[in-house]
C-alpha positions in Angstrom: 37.5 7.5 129.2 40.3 10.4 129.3 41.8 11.3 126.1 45.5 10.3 127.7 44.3 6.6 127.9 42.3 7.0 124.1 46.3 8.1 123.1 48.3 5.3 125.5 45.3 2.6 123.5 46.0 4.1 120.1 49.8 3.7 120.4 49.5 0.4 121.8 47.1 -0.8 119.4 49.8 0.4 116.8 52.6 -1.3 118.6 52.0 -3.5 121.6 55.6 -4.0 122.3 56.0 0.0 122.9 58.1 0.8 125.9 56.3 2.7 129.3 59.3 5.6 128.4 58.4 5.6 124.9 54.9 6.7 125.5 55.6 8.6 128.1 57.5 10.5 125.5 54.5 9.9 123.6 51.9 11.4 126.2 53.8 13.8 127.9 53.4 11.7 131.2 56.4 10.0 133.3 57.2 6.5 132.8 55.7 5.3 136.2 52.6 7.5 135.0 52.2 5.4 132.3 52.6 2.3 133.4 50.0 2.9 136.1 47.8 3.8 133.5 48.3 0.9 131.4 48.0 -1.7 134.3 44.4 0.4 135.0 43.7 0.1 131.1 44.6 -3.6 131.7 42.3 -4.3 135.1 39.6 -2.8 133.5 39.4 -4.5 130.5 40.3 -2.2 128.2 43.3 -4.2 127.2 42.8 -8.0 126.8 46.1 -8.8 125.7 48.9 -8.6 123.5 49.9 -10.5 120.7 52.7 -10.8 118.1 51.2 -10.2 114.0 52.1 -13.7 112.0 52.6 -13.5 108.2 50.8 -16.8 107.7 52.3 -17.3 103.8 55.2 -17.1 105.9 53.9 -20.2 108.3 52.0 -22.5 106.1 48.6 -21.0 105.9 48.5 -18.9 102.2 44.7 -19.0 102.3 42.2 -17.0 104.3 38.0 -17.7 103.5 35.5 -16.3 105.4 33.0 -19.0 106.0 29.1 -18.3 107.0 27.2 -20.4 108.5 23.4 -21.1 109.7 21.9 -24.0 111.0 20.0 -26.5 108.9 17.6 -27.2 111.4 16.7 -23.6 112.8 14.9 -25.0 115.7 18.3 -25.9 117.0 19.8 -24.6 119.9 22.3 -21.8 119.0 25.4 -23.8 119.8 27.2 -23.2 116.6 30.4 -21.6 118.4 30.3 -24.1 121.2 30.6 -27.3 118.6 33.6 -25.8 116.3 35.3 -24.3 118.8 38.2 -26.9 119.0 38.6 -27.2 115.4 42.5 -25.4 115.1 42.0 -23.5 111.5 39.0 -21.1 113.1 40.6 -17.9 114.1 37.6 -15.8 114.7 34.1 -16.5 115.2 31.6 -13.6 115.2 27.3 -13.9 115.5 25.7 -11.2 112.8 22.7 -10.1 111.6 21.0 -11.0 108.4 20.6 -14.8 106.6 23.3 -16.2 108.0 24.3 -16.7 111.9 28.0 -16.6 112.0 31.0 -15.7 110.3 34.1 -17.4 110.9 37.5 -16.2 109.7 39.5 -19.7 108.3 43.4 -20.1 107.4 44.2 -23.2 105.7 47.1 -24.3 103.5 45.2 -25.4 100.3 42.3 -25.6 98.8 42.1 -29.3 99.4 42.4 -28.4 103.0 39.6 -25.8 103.1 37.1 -28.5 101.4 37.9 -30.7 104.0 37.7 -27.9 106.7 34.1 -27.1 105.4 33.1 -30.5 105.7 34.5 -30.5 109.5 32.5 -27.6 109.9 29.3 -28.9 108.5 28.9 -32.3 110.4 30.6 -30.7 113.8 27.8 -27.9 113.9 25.0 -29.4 111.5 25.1 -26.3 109.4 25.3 -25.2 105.6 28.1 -23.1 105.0 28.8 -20.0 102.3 32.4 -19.0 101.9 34.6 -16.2 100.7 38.4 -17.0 99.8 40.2 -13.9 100.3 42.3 -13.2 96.8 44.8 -10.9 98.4 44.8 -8.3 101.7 45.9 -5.4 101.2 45.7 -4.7 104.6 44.7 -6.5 108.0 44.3 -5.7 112.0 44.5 -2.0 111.1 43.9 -0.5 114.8 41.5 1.8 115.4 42.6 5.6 116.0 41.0 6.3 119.8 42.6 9.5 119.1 40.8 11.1 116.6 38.4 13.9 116.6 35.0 12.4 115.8 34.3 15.8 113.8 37.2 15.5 111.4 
């Protein structure tokens, strides 16, 4: 990838809402430069999408856990994502390595909430569970600098 695109992904990652003149000013590149490039970022794959940053204290939803999980049966089939997938309070859903086989990333109004979420989770999947309630973030989303020199 070009090092213009790394800096147009940077400064969108940063702020999504950033104008095709505003990077150009960014870049050094004209605004229908720029907006090429982005619609080529875009087709490729490069960008998925774009999407506003919620304060959830703000909407109802104070408490963040991260919840592993690993199937009670191990012989099962590995359809863990596939059966909580319409449950509303998962935001993200990643497979790792090591004892457990997911990790989902919850927000929930109370704790009352969260038990009840964890037994959703548990019958919907048939899998024990091992959560983390997140105390405080001091910071969240932080976008990754495609920018940067690898050797600083």
């Amino acid at each position: 990838m070009e090092d213009i695109d790394q800096r147009i992904l940077s400064l969108l990652a940063a702020d999504g809402r950033m104008s095709f003149t505003d990077l150009g000013k960014a870049t050094g590149l004209s605004t229908s430069a720029v907006h090429q490039r982005v619609k080529r970022l875009e087709s490729r794959g490069a960008i998925r999408s774009y999407a506003a940053v919620l304060d959830y204290e703000a909407v109802g939803l104070p408490i963040t856990a991260f919840v592993s999980i690993r199937p009670i049966d191990a012989s099962q089939p590995d359809d863990s994502p596939d059966r909580i997938a319409d449950i509303p309070e998962i935001e993200s859903c990643w497979s790792v390595a090591g004892d457990m086989s997911y990790i989902l990333k919850v927000r929930v109004e109370t704790p009352r909430h969260l038990e009840d979420l964890l037994g959703r989770i548990r019958a919907a999947a048939n899998v024990s569970t091992r959560t983390t309630v997140v105390l405080s973030t001091p910071y969240e989303g932080r976008p990754v600098d495609l920018d940067v020199d690898p050797g600083r």
